[in-house]
Structure formats: C-alpha cells, structure tokens
C-alpha positions in Angstrom: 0.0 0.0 0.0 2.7 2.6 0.8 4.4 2.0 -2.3 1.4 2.8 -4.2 1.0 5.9 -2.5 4.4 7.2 -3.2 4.0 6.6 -6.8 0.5 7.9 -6.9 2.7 11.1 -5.1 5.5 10.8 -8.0 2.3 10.9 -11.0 0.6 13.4 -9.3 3.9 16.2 -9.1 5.0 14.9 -12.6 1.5 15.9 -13.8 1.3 19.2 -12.2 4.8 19.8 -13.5 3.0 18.8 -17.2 0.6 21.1 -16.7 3.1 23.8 -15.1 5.1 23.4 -18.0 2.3 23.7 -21.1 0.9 27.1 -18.9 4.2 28.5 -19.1 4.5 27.8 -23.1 0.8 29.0 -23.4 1.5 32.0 -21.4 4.8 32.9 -23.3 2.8 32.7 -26.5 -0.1 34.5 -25.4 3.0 37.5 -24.0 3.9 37.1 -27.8 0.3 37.9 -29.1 0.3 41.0 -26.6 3.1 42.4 -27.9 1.6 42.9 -31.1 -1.1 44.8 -30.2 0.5 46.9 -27.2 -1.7 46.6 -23.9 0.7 47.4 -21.3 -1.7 46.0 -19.1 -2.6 43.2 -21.0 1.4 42.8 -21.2 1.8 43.3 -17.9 -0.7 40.4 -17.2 0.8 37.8 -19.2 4.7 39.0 -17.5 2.9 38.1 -14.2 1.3 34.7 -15.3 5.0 33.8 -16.8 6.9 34.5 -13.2 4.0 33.2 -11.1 4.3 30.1 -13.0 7.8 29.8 -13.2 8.6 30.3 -9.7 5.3 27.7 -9.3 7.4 25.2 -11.4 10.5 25.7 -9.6 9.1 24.9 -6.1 7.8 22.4 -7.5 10.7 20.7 -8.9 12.9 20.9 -5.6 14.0 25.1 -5.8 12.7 27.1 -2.9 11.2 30.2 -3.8 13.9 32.1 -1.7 16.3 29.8 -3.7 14.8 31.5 -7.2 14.5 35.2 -5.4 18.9 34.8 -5.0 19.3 33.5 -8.1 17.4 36.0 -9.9 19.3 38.9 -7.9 23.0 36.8 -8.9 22.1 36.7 -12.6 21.3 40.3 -12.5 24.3 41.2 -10.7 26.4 39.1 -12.7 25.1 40.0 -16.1 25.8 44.1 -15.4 29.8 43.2 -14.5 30.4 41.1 -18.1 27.6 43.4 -20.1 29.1 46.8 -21.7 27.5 49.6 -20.2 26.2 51.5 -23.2 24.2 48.2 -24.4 20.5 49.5 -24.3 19.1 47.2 -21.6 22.5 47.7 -19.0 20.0 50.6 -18.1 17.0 48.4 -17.4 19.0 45.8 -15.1 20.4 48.4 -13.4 16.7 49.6 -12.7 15.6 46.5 -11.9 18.6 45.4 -9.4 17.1 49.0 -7.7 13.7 48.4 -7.7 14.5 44.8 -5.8 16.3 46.1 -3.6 14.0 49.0 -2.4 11.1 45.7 -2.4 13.3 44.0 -0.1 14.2 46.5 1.8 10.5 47.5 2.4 9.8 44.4 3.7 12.3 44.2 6.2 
C-alpha cells in the first residue's frame, strides 16, 4: 500500500509539473500575441502569469522560492559586470537590481 501511495505522489507532481510546463508555453505565446497589439496592461498580465508560473514550477521541482528570489538577484548582478555599459538594456538591469532592492528593503 505505501508503495502505491508514493507513486501515486510521483504521478501526481509529474503531472502538475506537465501542466506547469504547457501554462508556461501558453502564457509565453499568449506575452507574444500581446506584444503585437500593445496593452501594457494586457502585457503586464501575461509578464505576471510567466513569473508566477515559473517560480510555481521551480518549487515544484525541488527550488525554494527564496532559492529563485537569489538567483534571480545573482544573474542580474552578474550580467551588469560582463555586459558593456552602453548596451541599451544595461539601463533596465540596473533599474531592476534598484527596484528589488528598495522591495526588499520594504519588507524588512
């Protein structure tokens, strides 16, 4: 009996990780479709569904969500010492390594 309850546990967080996986695809395409037509809101939504269900899929695959919040900040930092300055999006990283930190610091 146990061991059929551990792999009912296995099918049941491979299936959600399925289903993770095709909403993420969907919700990339659907970012895709927004960018046509610009909605920032509409754009804005579809950017939310994308890192709710990607942080979703990474907890669900063994990365804690504090694991995926360093990570995030690493890349960032990492990616503005080997980028050239006076690329167009150094700007945006730069703006986005501020905004987390003011978040973070908020919630302290």
């Amino acid at each position: 009996m146990r061991n059929r309850l551990k792999i009912n546990r296995i099918t049941d967080r491979n299936t959600t990780i399925e289903y993770l996986k095709a909403d993420l695809v969907q919700s990339v395409g659907e970012l895709f479709k927004a960018l046509i037509k610009p909605d920032t809101e509409e754009i804005a939504d579809r950017l939310a569904n994308i890192v709710i269900i990607s942080c979703v899929l990474g907890r669900r695959s063994g990365v804690s969500f504090q694991a995926t919040n360093q990570a995030l900040a690493d890349k960032i930092d990492n990616t503005l010492q080997n980028v050239a300055s006076d690329q167009n999006w150094y700007q945006d990283l730069v703006e986005l390594r501020q905004y987390l930190e003011e978040r973070k610091d908020r919630n302290r």
